[in-house]
Backbone as JSON Lines, residues from 0, in Angstrom:
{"i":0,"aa":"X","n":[0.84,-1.17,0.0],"ca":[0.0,0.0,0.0],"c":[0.89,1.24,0.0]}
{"i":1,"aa":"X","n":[0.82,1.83,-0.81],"ca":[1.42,3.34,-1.05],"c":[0.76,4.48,-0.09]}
{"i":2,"aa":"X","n":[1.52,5.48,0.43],"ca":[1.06,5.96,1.36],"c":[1.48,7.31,1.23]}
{"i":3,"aa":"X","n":[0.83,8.59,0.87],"ca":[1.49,10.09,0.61],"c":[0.67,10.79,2.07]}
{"i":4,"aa":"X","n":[2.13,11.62,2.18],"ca":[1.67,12.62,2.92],"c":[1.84,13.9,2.34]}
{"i":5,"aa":"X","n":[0.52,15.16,2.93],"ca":[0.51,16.45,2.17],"c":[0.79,17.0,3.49]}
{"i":6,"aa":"X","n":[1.09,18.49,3.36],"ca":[1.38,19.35,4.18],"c":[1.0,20.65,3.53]}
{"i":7,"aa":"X","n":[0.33,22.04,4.29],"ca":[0.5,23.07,3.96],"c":[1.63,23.82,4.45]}
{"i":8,"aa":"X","n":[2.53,24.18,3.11],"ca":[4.03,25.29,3.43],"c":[3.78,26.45,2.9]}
{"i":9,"aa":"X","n":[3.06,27.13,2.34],"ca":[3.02,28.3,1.62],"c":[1.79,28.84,1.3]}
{"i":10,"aa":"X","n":[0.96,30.33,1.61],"ca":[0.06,30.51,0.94],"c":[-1.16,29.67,1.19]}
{"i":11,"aa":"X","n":[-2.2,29.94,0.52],"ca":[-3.66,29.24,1.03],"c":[-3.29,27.73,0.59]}
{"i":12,"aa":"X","n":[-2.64,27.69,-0.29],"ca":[-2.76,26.31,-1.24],"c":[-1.85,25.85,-1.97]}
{"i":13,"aa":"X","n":[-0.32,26.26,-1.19],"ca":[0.83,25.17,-1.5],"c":[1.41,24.67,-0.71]}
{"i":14,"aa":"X","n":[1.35,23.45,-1.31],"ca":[1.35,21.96,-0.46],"c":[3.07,21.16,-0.85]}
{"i":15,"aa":"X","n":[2.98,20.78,0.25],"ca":[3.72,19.77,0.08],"c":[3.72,18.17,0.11]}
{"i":16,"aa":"X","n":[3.52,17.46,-0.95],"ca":[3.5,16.25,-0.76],"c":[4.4,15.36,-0.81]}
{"i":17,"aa":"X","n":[4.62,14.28,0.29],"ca":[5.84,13.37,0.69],"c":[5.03,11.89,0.36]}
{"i":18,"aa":"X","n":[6.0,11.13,-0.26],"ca":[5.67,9.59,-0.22],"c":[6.62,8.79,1.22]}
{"i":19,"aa":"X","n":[6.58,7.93,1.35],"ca":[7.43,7.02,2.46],"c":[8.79,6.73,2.56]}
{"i":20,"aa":"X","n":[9.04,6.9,0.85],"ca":[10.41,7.36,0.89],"c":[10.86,8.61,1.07]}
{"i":21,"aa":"X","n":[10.25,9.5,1.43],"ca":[11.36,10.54,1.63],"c":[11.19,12.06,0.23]}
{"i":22,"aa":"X","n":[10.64,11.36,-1.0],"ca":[10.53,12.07,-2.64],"c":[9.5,13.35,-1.78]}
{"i":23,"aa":"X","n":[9.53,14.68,-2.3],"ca":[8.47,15.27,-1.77],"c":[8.2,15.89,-3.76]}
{"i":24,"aa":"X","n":[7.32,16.73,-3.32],"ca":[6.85,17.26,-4.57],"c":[5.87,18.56,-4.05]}
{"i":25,"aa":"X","n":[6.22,19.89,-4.42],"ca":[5.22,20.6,-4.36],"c":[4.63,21.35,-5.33]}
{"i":26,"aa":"X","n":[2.74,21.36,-4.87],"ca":[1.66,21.57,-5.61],"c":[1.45,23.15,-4.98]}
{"i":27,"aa":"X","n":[0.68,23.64,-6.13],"ca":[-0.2,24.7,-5.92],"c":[-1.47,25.09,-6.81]}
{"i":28,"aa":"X","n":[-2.47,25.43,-6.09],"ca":[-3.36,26.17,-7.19],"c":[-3.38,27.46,-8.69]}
{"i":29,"aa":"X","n":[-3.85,28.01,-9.48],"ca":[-3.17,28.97,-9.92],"c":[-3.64,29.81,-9.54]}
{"i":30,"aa":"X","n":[-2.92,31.11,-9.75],"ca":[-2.75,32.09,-9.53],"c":[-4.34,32.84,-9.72]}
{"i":31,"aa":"X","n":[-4.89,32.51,-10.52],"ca":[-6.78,32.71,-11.32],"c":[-7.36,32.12,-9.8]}
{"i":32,"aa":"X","n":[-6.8,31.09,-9.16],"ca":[-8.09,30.81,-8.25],"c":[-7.51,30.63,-6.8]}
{"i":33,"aa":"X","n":[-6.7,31.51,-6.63],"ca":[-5.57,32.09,-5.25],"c":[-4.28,31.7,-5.22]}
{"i":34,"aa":"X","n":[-3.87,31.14,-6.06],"ca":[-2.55,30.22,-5.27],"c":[-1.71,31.24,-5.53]}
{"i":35,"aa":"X","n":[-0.55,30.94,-5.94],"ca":[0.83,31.74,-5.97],"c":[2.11,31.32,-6.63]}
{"i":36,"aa":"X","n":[1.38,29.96,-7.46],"ca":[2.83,29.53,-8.41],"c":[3.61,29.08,-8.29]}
{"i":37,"aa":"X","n":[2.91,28.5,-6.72],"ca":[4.44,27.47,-5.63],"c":[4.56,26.25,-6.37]}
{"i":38,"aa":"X","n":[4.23,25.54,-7.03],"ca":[4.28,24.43,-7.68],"c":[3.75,23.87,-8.86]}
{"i":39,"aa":"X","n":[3.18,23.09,-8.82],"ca":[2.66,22.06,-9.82],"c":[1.32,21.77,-9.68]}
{"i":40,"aa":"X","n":[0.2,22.26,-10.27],"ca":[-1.15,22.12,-10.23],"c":[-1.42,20.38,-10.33]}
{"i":41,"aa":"X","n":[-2.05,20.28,-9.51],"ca":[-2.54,18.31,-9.45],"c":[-2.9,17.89,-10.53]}
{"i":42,"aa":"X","n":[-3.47,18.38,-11.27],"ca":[-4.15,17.73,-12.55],"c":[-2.83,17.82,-14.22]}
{"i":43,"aa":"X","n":[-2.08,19.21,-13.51],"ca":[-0.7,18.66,-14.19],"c":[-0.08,17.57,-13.92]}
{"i":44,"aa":"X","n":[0.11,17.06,-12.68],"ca":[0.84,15.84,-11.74],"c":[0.78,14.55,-12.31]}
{"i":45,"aa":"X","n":[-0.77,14.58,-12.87],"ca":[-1.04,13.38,-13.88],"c":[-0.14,13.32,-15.26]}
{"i":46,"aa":"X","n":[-0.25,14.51,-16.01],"ca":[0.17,14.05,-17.34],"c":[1.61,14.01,-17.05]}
{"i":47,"aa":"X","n":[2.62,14.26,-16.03],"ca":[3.88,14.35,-15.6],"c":[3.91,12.44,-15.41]}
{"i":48,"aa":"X","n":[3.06,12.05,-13.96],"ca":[3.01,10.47,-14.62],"c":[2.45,9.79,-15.34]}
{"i":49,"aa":"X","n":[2.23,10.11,-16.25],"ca":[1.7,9.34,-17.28],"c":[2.7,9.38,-18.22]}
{"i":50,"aa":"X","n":[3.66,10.14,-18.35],"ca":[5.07,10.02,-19.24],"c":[5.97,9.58,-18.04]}
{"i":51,"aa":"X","n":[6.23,9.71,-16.6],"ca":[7.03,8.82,-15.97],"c":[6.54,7.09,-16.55]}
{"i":52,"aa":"X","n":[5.31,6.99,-15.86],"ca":[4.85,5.31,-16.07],"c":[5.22,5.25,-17.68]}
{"i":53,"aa":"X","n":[4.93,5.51,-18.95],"ca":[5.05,4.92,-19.84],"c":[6.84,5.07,-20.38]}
{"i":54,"aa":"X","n":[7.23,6.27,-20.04],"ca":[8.95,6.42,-20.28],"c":[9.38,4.95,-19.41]}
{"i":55,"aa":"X","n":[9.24,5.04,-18.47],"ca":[9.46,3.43,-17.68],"c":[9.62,2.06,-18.65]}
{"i":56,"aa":"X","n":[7.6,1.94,-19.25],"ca":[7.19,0.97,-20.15],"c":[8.15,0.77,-20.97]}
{"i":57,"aa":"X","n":[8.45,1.99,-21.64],"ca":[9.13,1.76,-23.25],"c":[10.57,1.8,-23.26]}
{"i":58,"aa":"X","n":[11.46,2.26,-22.46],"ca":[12.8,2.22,-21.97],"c":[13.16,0.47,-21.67]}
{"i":59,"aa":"X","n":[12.36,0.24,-20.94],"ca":[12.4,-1.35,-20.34],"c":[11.78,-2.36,-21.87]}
{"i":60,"aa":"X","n":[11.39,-1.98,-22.29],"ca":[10.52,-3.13,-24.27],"c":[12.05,-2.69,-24.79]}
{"i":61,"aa":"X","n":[12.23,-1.77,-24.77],"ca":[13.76,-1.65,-25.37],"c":[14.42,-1.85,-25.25]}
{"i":62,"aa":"X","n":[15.16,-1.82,-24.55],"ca":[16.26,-2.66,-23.6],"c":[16.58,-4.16,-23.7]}
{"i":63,"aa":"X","n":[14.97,-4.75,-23.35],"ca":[14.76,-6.0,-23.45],"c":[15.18,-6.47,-24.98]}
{"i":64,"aa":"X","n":[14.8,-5.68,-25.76],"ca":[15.13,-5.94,-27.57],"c":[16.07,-5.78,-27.42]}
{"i":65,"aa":"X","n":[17.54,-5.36,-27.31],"ca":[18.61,-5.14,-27.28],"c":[18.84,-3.96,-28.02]}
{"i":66,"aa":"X","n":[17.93,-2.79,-28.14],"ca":[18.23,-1.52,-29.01],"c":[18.76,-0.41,-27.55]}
{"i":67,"aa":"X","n":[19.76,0.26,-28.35],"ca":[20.29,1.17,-27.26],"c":[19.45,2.67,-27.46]}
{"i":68,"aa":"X","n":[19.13,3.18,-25.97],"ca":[18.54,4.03,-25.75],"c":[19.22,4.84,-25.13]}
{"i":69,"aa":"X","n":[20.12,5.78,-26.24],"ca":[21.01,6.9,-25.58],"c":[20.55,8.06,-24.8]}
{"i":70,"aa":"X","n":[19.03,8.53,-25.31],"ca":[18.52,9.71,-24.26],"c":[17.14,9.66,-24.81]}
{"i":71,"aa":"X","n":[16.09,10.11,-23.91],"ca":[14.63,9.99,-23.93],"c":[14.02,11.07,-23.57]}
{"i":72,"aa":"X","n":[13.22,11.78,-24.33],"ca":[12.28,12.65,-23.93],"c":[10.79,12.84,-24.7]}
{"i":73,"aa":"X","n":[10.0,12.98,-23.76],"ca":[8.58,13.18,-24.13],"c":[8.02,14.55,-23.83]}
{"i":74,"aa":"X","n":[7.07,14.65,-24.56],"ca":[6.08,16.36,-24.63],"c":[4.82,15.52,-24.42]}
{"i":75,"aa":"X","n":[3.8,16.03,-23.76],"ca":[2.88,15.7,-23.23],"c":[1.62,16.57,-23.16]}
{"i":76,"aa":"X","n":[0.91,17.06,-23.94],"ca":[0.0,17.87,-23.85],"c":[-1.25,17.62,-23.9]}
{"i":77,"aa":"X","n":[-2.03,18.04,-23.07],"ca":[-3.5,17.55,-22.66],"c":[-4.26,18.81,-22.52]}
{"i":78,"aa":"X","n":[-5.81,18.88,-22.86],"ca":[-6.74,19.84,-22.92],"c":[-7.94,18.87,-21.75]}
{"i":79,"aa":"X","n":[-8.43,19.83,-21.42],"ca":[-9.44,19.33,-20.45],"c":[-10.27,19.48,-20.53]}
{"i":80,"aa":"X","n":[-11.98,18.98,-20.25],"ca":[-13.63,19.5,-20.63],"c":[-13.61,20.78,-20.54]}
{"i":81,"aa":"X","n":[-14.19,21.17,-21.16],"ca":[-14.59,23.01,-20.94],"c":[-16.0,22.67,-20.19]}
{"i":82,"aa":"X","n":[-15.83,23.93,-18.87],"ca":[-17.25,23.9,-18.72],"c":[-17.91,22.89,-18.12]}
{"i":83,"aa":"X","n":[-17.01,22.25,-17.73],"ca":[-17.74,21.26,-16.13],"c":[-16.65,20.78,-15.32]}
{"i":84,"aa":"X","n":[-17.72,20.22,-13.97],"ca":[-16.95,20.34,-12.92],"c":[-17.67,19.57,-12.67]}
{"i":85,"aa":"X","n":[-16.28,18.06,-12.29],"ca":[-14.66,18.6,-12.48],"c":[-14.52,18.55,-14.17]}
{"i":86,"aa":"X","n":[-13.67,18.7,-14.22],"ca":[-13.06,18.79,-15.75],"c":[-11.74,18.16,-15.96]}
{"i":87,"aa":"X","n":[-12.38,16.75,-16.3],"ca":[-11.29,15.74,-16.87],"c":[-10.73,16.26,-18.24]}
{"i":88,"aa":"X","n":[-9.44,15.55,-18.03],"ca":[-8.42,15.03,-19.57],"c":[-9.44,15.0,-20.25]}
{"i":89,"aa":"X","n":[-9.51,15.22,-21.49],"ca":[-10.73,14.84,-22.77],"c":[-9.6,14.16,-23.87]}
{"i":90,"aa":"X","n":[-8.55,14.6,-23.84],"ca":[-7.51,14.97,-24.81],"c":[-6.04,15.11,-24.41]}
{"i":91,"aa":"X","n":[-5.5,13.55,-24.84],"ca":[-3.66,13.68,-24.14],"c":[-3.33,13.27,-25.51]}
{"i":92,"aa":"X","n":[-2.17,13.94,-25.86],"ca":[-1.08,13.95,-27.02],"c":[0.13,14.02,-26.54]}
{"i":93,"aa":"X","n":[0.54,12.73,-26.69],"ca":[1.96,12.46,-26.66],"c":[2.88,12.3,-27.4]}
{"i":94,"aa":"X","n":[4.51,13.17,-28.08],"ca":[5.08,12.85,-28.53],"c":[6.4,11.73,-27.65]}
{"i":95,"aa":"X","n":[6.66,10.76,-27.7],"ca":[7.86,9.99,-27.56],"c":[9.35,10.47,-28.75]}
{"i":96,"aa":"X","n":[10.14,11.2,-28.01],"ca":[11.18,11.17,-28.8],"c":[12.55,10.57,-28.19]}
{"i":97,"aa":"X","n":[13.01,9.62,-29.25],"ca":[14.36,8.51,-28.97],"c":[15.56,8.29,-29.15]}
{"i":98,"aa":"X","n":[16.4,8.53,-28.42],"ca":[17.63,8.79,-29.2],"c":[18.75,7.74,-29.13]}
{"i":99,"aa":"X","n":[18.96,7.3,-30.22],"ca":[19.99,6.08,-30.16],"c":[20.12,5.36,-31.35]}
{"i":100,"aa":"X","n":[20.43,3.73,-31.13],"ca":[20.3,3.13,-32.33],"c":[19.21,2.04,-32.69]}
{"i":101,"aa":"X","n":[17.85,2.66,-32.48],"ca":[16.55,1.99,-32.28],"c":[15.86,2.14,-33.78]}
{"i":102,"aa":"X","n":[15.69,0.93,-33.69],"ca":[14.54,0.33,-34.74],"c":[13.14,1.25,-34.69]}
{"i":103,"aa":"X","n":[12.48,2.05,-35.98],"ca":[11.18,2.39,-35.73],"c":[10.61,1.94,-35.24]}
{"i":104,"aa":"X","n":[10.28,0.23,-35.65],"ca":[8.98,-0.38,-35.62],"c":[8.92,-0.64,-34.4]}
{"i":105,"aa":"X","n":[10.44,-1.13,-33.79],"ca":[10.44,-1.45,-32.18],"c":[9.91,-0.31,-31.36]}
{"i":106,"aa":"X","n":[10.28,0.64,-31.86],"ca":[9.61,2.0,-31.05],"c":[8.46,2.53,-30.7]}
{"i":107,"aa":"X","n":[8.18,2.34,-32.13],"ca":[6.33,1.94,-31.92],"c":[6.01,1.11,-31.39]}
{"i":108,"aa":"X","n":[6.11,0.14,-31.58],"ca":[5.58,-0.98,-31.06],"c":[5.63,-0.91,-29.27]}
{"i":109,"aa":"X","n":[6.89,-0.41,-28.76],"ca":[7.22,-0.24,-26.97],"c":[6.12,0.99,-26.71]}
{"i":110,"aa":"X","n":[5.79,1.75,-27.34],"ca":[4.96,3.01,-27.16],"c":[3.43,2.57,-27.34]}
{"i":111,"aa":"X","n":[3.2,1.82,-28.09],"ca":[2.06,1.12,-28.13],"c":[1.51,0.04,-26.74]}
{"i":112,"aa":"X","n":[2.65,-0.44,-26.54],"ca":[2.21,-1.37,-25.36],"c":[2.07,-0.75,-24.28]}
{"i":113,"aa":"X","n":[2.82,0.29,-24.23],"ca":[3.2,0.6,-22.89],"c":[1.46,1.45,-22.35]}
{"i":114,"aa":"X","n":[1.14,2.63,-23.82],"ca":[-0.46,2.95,-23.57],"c":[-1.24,2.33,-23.59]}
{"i":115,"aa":"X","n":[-1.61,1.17,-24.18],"ca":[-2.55,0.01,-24.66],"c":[-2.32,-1.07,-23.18]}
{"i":116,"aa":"X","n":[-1.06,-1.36,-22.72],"ca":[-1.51,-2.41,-21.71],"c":[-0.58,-2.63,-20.46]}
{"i":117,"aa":"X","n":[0.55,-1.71,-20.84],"ca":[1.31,-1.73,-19.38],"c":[1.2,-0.67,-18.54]}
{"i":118,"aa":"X","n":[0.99,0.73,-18.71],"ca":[1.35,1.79,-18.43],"c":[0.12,2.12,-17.25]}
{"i":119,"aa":"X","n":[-0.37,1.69,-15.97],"ca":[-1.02,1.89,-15.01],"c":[-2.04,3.1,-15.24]}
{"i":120,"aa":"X","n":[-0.95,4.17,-15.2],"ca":[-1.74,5.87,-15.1],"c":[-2.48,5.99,-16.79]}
{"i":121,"aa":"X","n":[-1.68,5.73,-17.65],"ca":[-2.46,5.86,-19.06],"c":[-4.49,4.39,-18.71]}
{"i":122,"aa":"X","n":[-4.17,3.6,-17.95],"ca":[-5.52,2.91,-18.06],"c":[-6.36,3.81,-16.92]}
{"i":123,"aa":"X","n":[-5.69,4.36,-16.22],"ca":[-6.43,4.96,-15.14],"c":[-7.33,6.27,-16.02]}
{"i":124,"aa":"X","n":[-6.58,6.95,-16.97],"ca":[-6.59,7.88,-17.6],"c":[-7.72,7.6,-18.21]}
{"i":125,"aa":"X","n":[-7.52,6.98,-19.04],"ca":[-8.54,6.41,-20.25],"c":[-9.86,5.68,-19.64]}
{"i":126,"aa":"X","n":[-10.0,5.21,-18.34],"ca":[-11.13,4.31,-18.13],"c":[-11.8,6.13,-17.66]}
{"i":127,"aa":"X","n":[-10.82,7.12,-17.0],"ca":[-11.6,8.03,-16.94],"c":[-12.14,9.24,-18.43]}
{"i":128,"aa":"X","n":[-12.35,8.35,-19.14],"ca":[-12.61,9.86,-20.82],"c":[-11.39,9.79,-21.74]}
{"i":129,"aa":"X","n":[-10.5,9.97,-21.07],"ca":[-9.6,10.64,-21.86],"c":[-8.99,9.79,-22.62]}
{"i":130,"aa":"X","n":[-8.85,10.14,-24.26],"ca":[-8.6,9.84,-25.34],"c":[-6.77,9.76,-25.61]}
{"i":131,"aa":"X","n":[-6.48,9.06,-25.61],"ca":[-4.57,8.91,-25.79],"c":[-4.19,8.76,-26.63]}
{"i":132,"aa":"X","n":[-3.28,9.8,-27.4],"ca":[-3.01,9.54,-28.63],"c":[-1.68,9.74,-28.66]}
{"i":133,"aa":"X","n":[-0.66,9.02,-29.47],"ca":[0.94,9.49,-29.59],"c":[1.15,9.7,-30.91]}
{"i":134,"aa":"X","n":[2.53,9.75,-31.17],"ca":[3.74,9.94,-31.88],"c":[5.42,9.44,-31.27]}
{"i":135,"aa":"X","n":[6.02,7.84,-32.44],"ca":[6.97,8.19,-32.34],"c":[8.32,8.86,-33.23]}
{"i":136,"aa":"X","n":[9.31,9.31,-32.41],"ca":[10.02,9.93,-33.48],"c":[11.31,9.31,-32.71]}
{"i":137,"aa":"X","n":[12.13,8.75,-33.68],"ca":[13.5,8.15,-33.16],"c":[14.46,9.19,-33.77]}
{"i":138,"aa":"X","n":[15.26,9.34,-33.16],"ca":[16.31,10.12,-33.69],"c":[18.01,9.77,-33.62]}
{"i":139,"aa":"X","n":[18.55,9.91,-34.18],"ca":[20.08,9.49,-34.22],"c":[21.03,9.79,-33.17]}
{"i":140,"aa":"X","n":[21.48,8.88,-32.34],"ca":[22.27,9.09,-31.37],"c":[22.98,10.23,-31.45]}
{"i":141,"aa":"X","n":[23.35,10.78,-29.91],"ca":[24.26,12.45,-29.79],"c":[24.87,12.27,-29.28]}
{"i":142,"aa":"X","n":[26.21,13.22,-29.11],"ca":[27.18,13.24,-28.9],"c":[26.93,13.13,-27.09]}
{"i":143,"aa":"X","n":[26.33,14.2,-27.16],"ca":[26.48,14.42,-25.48],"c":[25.08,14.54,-25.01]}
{"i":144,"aa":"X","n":[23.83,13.31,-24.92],"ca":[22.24,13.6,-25.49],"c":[22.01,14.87,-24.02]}
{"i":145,"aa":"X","n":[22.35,14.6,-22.7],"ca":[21.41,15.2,-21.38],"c":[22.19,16.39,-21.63]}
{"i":146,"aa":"X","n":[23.04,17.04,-22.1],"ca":[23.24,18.63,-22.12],"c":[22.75,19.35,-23.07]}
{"i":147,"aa":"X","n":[22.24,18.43,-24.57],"ca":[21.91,19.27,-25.68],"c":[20.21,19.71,-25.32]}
């Protein structure tokens, strides 16, 4: 059983949240409905794991294939219901971009599984509305990938 603790540190409504290890993370409301910009709005928090859980998925399908995965990054953009409350995801677009010496099809294919049947937060996502859609793009290994 996973277990978070929140705390108020700042302002009406920034929080601090701790898991059992020790990781904290802080949230805030925006600025439109009091907060002050201390953090990370909750409903951002999601589309943040939903590219942790599936970067996980597809790093690990790769690996397992024996394709090298020199550096990884995803864009993640989501729109939400207009006009009700609450106002779920309606709409997540994900690009996966890969850098190394990876096979397309394998790429797709790890990006596919990972939304379709491994990726926890993407089924959580989707049993709630929201529609998941990607893109992958592999790109040619770099010299130096985490500084460029």
């Amino acid at each position: 059983m996973a277990t978070i603790e929140l705390k108020r540190v700042s302002g009406r409504f920034g929080f601090e949240a701790g898991d059992e290890y020790g990781h904290t993370v802080l949230m805030d409301s925006s600025p439109e409905t009091g907060g002050q910009n201390f953090g990370v709005r909750p409903m951002q928090m999601l589309l943040m794991g939903l590219a942790g859980c599936s970067a996980i998925d597809v790093i690990m399908i790769l690996e397992k294939q024996r394709q090298v995965v020199q550096d990884y990054r995803m864009v993640v953009n989501g729109e939400r219901e207009a006009a009700k409350e609450p106002s779920l995801w309606k709409e997540i677009n994900i690009e996966f971009h890969l850098y190394g010496d990876i096979s397309e099809d394998k790429a797709a294919k790890a990006a596919e599984l990972s939304i379709n049947k491994y990726c926890s937060v993407a089924a959580t996502l989707g049993t709630a509305g929201a529609e998941i859609k990607w893109q992958v793009f592999v790109h040619p290994a770099t010299v130096d990938p985490i500084s460029s």
